[in-house]
N, C-alpha and C positions, 0 to 999 in steps of 0.2 A: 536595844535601848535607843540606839539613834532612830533608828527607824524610829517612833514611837515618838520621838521626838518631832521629826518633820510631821507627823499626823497633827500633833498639834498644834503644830504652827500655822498649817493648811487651815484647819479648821477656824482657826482665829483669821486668815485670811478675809475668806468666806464671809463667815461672820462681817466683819469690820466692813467689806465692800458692800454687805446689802444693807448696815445701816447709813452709809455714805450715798448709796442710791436712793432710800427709802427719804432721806434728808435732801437731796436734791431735789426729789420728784416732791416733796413736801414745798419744798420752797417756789417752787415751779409753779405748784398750785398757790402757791396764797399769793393772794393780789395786794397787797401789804397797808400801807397806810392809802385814805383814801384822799385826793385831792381838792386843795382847799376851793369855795368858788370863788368862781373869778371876777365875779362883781356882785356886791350883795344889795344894792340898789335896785341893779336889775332884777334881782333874785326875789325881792320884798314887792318890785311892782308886779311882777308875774304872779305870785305868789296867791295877790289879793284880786287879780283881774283876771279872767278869761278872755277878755278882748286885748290886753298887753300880751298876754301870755300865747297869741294865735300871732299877732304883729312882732312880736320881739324874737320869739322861739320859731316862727314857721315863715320869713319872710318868701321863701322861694315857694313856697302853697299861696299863701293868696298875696298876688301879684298886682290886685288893683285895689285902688281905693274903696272903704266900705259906702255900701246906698244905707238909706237908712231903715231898709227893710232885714239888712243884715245886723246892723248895731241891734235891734230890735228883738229878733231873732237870738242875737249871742247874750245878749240880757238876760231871753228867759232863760232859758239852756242854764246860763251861770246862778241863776235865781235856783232852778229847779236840782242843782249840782245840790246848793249850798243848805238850802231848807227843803225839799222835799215836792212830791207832785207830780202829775204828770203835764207834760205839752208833746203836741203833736204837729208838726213844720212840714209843710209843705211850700216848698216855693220854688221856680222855675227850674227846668233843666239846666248840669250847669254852673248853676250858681252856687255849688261848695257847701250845700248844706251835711253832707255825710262828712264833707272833712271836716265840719267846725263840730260834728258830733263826734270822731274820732279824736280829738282834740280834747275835745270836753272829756272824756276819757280820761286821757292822759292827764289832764288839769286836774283831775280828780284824785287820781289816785299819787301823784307827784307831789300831790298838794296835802295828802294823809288828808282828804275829806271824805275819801272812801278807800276802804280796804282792800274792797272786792266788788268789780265789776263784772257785768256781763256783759258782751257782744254777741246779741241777737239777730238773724238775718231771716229771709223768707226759704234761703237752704244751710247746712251746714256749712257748704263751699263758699258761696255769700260772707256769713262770720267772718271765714278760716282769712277772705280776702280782709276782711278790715283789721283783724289783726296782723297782718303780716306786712300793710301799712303801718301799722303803729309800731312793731317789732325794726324797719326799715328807719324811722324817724330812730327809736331809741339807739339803734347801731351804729347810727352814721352821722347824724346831727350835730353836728359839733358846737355850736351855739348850744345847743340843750345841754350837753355833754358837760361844758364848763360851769352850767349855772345850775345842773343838779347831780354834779356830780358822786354825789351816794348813790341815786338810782342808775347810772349812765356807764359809771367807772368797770362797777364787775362784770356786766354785760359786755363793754369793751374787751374787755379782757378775755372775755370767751374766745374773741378773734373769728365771730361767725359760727365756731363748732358749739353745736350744743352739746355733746360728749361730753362738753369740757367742767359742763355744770354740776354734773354729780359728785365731783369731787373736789371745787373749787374752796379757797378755806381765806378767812381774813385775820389775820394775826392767829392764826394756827386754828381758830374754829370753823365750822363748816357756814357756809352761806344760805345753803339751802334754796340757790336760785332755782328755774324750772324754764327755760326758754323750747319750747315744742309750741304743736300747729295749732293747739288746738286752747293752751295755757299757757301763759308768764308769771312768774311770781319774782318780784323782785329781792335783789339778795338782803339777808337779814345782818344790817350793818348798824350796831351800836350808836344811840343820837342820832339814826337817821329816822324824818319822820314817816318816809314813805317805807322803810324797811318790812318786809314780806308782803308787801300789796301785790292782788292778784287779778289778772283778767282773765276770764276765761270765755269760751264761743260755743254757739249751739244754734243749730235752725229749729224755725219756731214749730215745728213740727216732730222735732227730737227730742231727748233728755233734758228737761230743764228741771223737773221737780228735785229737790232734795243735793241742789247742788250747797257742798260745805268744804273749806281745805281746814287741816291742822297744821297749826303753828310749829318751831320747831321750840317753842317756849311752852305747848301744850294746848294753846290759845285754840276754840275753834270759829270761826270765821264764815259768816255767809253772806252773799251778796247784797247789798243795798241802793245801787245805779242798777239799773237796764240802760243802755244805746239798743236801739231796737228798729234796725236801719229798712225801709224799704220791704215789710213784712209780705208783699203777695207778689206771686207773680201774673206773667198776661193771660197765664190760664186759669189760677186762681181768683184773679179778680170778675173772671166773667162765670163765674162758680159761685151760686149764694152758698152752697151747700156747705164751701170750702172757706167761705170770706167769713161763714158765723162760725167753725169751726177753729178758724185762728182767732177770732173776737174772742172766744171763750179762754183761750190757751191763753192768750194775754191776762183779761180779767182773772182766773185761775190761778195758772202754773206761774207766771210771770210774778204776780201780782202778790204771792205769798212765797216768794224767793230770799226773802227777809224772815223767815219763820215767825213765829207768834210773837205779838207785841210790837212792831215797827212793819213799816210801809215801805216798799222798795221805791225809789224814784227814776222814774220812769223819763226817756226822753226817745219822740220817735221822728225822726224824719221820714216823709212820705212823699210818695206820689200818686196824685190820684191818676186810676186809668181809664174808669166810667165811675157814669154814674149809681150811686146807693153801693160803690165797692167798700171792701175793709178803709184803707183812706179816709174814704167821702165819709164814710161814720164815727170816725175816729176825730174828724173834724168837726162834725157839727157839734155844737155844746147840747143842742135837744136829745142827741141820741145817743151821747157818750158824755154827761156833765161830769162828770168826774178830771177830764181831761180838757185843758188848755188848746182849742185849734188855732193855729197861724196860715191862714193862707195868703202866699204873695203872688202877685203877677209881674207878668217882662212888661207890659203895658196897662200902665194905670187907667189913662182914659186915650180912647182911638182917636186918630185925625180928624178935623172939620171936612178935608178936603178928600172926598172920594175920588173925585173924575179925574184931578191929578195923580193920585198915586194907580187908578187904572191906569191912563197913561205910561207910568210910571212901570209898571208888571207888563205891560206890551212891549216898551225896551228893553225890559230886563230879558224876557223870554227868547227878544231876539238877539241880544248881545251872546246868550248862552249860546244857540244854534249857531249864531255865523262866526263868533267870536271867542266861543267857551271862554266868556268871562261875565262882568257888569256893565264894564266901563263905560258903554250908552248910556243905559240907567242911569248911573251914579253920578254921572254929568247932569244929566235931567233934574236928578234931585239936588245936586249943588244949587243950578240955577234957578230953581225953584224949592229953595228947604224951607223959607220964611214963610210961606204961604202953607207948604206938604206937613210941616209941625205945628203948624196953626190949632188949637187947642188939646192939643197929643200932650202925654206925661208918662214917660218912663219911669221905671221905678230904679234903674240903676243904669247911670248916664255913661259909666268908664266900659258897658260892656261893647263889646262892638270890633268887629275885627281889621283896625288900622290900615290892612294894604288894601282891601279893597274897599271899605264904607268909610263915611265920614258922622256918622254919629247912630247913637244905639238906637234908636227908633226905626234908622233905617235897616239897622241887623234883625230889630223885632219883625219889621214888616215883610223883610227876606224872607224870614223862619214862617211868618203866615201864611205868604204868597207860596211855597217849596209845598206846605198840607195844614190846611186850617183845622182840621180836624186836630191835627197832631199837634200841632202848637194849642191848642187851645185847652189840651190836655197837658200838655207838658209843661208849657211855658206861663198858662194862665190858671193853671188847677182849679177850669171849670169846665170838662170835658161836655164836648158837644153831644148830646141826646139822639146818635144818629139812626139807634133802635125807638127811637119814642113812640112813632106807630107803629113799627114792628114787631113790639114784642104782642102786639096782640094780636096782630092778621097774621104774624109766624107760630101762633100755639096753635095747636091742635083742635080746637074748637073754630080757632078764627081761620084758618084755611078750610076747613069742611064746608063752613061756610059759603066759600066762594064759590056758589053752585051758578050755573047762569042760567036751564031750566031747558037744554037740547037735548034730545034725547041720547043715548050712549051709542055712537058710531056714527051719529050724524056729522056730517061737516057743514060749517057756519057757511054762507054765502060769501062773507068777506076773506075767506081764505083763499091763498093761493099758494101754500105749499102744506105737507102731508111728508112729517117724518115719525123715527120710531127709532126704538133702541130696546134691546136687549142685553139683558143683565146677565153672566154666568155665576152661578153656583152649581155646588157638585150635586142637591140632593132635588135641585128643579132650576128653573130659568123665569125672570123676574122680565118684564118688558110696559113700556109705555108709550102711545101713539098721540101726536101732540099734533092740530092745527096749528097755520100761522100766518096773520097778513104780513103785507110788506112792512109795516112798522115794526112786528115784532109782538102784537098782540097772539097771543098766546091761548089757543081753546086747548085743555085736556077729553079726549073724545073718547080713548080707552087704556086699560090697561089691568094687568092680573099676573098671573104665575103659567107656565105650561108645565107638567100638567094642570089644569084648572083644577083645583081643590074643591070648587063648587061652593063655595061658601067667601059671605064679602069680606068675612076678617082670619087672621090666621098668622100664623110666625113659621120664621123659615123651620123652628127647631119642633113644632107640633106641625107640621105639613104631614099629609098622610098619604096624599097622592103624590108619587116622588119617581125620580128619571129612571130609577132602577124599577119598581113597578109596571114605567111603562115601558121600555126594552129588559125582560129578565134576563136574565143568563147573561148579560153584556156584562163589558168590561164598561167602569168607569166613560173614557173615553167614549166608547161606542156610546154609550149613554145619552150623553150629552151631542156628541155626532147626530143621532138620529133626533134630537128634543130639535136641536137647532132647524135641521131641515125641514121637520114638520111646523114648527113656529114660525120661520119667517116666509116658509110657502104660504101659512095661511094669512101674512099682515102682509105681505108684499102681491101675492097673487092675487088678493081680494079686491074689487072694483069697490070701494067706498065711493057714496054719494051725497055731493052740496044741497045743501037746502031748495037751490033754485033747480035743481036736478042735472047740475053737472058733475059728470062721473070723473072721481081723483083717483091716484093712488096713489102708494108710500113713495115716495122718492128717492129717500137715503132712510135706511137703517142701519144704524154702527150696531156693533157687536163686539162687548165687551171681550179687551183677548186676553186679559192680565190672570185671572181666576185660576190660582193652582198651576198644575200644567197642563191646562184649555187653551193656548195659545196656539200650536200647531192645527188641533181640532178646530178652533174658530176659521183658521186660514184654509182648512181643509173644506169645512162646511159651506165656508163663504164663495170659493170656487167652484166648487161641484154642485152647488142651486141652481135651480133655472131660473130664479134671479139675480144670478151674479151684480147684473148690472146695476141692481138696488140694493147691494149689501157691500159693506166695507168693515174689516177688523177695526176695535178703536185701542188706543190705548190711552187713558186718562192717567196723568201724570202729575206725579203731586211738586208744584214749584214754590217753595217755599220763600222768604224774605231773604234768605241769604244765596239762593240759588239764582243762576243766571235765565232772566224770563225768554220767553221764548221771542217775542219783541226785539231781542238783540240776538237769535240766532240770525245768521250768515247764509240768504239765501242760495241754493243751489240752483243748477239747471235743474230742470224739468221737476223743481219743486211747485207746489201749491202752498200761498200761506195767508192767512186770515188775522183776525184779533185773537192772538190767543189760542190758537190752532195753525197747522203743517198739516200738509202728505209730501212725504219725502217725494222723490221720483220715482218712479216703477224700477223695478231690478227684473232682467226677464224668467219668468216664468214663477214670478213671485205676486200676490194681490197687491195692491194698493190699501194702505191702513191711513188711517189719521193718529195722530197726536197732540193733545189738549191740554189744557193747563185746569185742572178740577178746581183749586179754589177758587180761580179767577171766575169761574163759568157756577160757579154754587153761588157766589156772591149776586151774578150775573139775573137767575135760578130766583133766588131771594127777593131781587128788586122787582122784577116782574111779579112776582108771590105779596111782594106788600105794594105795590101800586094802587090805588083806588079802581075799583070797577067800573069802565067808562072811561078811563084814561088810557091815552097813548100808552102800550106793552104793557096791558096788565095781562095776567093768565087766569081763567076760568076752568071751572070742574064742569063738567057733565051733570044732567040730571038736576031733579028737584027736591031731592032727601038728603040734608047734610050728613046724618046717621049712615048713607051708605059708604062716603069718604071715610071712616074712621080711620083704615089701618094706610093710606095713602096717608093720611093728615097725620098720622105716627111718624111716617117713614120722615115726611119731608120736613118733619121738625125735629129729627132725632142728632142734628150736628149742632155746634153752636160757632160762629165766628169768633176769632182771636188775633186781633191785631197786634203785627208784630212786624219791627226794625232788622233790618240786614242789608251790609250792601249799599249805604244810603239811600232805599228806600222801604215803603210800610205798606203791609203786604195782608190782606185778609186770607187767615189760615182757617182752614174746617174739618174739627176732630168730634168725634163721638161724645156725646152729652157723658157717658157713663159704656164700659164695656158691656156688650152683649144686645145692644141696641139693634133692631132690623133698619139699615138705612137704603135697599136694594131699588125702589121704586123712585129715591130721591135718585139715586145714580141716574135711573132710566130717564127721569123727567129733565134732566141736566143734562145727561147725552143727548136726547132728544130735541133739544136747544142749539147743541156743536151741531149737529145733523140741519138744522132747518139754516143756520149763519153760513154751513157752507154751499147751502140750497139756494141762496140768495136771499134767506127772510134780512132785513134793515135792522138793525140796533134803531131799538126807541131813543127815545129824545134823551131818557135818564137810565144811567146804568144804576142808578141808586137814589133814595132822595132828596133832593135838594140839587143836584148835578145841572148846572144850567145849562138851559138849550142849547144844541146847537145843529149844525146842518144835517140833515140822517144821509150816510154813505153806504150805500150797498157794499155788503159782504164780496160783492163780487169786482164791483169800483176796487175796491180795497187791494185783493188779492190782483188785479192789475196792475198796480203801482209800484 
């Protein structure tokens, strides 16, 4: 009986402690009464202003005074919050327009003038960054914190764990907050008006249709803001295919995120990157009237005074070099700013970086002077047209074109160097032999596949004459072993002859050594020729914007180095190879390809039948440029139009280029156009220096 007795006492134990735990860890969770605000003044102007409510709530985000291209800007935005619409912002790099659209955001749904937002980016990761900004304001913000304290309080209380939310309770009911990467829903607190408002994130090429949350009242809820930040990227934008493909997604999937009977309101900050991109259309009211464009500029109207501010860019240049700073310059401009600002108008005077300038036109004219191109895209969102004849002497009709009417292996009289380059792939070998005077003019005089296919057009992947047909039985290697030595015996051992009957031949043929594992083979084939002395391994090297150029490598001894090209120093008993910088030299490639006929380094085709260039005028249009930032500096990158493109003859006609700069052909006057003149320095000057 006693025993039986201690059982039950135990048991009541037991009992008694897990509801004393279960009441603990209850009281733990609830965040209890919510805190009153702390000023309801503030609370009323914020309330009703989105420019109060950016100034009073976010003083440590914008830190200068507004221009009037932002008051303007935060107008619509709050216009577009409150009644509906779309606008579309673009305005300099910079200038905070994603924060005032983060903000807006917030304003939105703080303000119960929307339930449920979306944050839309050009990737998921993009979104996931603007909410995790806004997540950071609502956490930490202490000004926000006191003057909305129903949205501010439970989230505090989280203490950063989101863990904490699934369980979190306000006078013993649950909240039903949701704080993750990807959603917030804010906690559902009696009289509060923003209570369950929700943002949620998505890139514009994800899940956006049929986004809905349920209440925990049963209510179901769908979106009615879009923030819709910065929709393309730099490879996107130079993508019609890709630019109309989010145009739709927007008008679409966006645009019926509101379900039947209401409009979602839409707000996009943008940046244009070229021109006719998603941006540029989204701005113009002709081709997107449904939508509000805003374009601002860093400078409203340019200086009177050219010749001072050249002056002006001469000091600065050299204060960098000898001084790495301004201070020449800026002194210049001091004592001449009355005259250097003579009909100049900034659009926003407080921007400008205090230790070194003295006023924002001259921060404008920095940022021009550093890449006009770049600023004129970024900072004036009217990107410079620097394909404008290009895109039509780079299509494939317009390079065939470019025939000059010599016959194919002739060489021009004005030439005076003779290279070549060979392409490796596994199932034949791709090669082009390129005239070139000393400017840099550029004759194409042959090129094809080995084996010859016999026919003028053809793709690597229907070639029928292939390395293993012409060595059977071989191994890969051998393959390719035997293609190379009979290929460059026949472009290197050949006596080619000039018009005026002077006999040339190849000089330098690089030979691709990157292809698979043809690198050993390349160095093997290129030793054992009996024309060694005209062949060199290459290896083309992709240096991208964020990559250290080859410019800043650290000469060695008994290195060689050019624009944009090296040969290490011989190692004994090893070849001598080159290494190049490929976008630099495509870009290079390019300018020569849209030059005008007759001008200083343009390049010509062979022959008088545009129909026979086709699958040459395929190849060398088959990349597209893509300007892009790293590094502080802006870098032209070159990736394939689309997977599965033949680009193997452009390779050769760009190798063929490294091959002739380290033959001594001169850089033309333009590496591209518009590029002003300047003194042509031999390849060979160069590698002197």
């Amino acid at each position: 009986m006693v025993a039986k007795t201690r059982r039950i006492d135990y048991d009541k134990l037991k009992t008694d402690a897990a509801a004393r735990s279960r009441l603990k860890s209850r009281s733990g969770r609830d965040i209890g009464s919510i805190a009153p605000i702390l000023d309801l003044t503030v609370r009323r102007s914020c309330d009703r202003s989105l420019q109060a409510f950016c100034e009073q709530m976010f003083p440590a985000r914008f830190t200068l005074a507004w221009s009037r291209d932002h008051l303007k800007v935060i107008g619509l935005m709050e216009k577009t919050v409150q009644e509906g619409g779309r606008v579309a912002v673009a305005m300099p790099r910079g200038s905070g327009k994603t924060s005032i659209a983060e903000v807006a955001a917030l304003w939105a749904t703080m303000t119960a003038r929307h339930r449920f937002v979306m944050l839309i980016g050009a990737t998921a990761p993009d979104a996931s960054t603007m909410l995790e900004n806004i997540q950071s304001e609502l956490g930490t913000n202490e000004q926000l914190a006191a003057t909305y304290p129903g949205v501010c309080g439970p989230i505090w209380a989280l203490e950063g764990e989101s863990r904490r939310a699934n369980g979190q309770l306000h006078h013993g009911r649950r909240t039903a907050i949701h704080w993750g990467q990807d959603e917030i829903r804010f906690a559902t607190i009696p009289g509060e008006p923003a209570s369950g408002a929700v943002i949620q994130t998505a890139g514009i090429e994800g899940r956006i249709r049929g986004r809905r949350v349920v209440l925990p009242t049963g209510e179901s809820i769908r979106p009615t803001l879009a923030i819709l930040d910065d929709l393309q990227t730099d490879e996107s934008a130079w993508s019609e295919t890709q630019c109309e493909t989010r145009r739709r997604i927007v008008e679409g999937s966006v645009s019926g995120l509101s379900g039947p009977g209401r409009e979602v309101a839409m707000v996009m900050p943008c940046t244009v990157i070229r021109r006719h991109d998603l941006a540029d259309k989204m701005l113009d009211r002709t081709q997107s009237p449904e939508w509000r464009g805003i374009r601002t500029k860093m400078i409203d109207q340019l200086p009177a005074s050219d010749e001072l501010w050249q002056q002006y860019a001469d000091l600065r240049i050299r204060s960098l070099v000898e001084r790495e700073d301004i201070t020449l310059a800026t002194e210049f401009y001091r004592k001449h700013q009355a005259k250097m600002d003579a009909g100049a108008a900034v659009s926003w005077p407080e921007r400008y970086n205090r230790a070194s300038e003295i006023s924002a036109l001259q921060h404008a004219m920095n940022l021009k002077l550093n890449d006009e191109v770049a600023f004129s895209a970024e900072y004036q969102n009217e990107p410079i047209d620097t394909d404008a004849g290009q895109e039509v002497q780079l299509s494939p009709a317009g390079i065939a074109a470019r025939i000059n009417k010599i016959a194919r292996r002739a060489i021009p009289t004005e030439a005076e160097h003779l290279t070549a380059f060979v392409d490796v792939q596994g199932k034949m070998l791709y090669y082009a032999v390129i005239a070139w005077s000393e400017r840099a003019d550029g004759w194409v005089v042959d090129y094809g596949s080995f084996p010859d296919q016999g026919r003028r057009y053809f793709t690597l992947r229907d070639s029928k004459k292939t390395l293993a047909r012409y060595k059977p039985g071989a191994g890969q290697e051998a393959q390719i072993y035997a293609g190379l030595i009979q290929l460059t015996d026949d472009l290197c051992g050949r006596e080619w002859e000039r018009e005026d009957g002077t006999p040339i031949r190849v000089s330098l043929c690089l030979v691709d050594a990157n292809w698979g594992t043809s690198t050993e083979v390349v160095y093997k084939a290129c030793r054992a020729s009996d024309h060694a002395a005209q062949l060199m391994p290459s290896h083309g090297r992709y240096y991208g914007a964020s990559t250290k150029p080859i410019i800043e490598r650290t000469k060695k001894r008994g290195d060689r180095m050019g624009l944009n090209w090296f040969i290490p120093a011989a190692k004994p008993g090893r070849v001598r190879h080159v290494v190049w910088d490929t976008n630099w030299w495509k870009t290079f490639a390019a300018a020569r390809l849209a030059t005008p006929i007759g001008d200083p380094g343009c390049m010509t085709l062979y022959g008088s039948k545009p129909d026979d260039h086709r699958m040459l005028a395929e190849h060398l249009t088959s990349e597209i440029r893509i300007q892009t930032e790293g590094r502080g500096r802006r870098v032209d990158e070159w990736k394939l139009k689309r997977a599965g493109l033949d680009n193997h003859l452009l390779d050769c006609v760009v190798g063929a280029g490294v091959a002739g700069a380290i033959r001594g052909a001169t850089l033309g006057d333009q590496l591209t156009p518009g590029t002003p003149r300047r003194k042509r320095i031999k390849h060979a000057e160069r590698s002197a220096r």
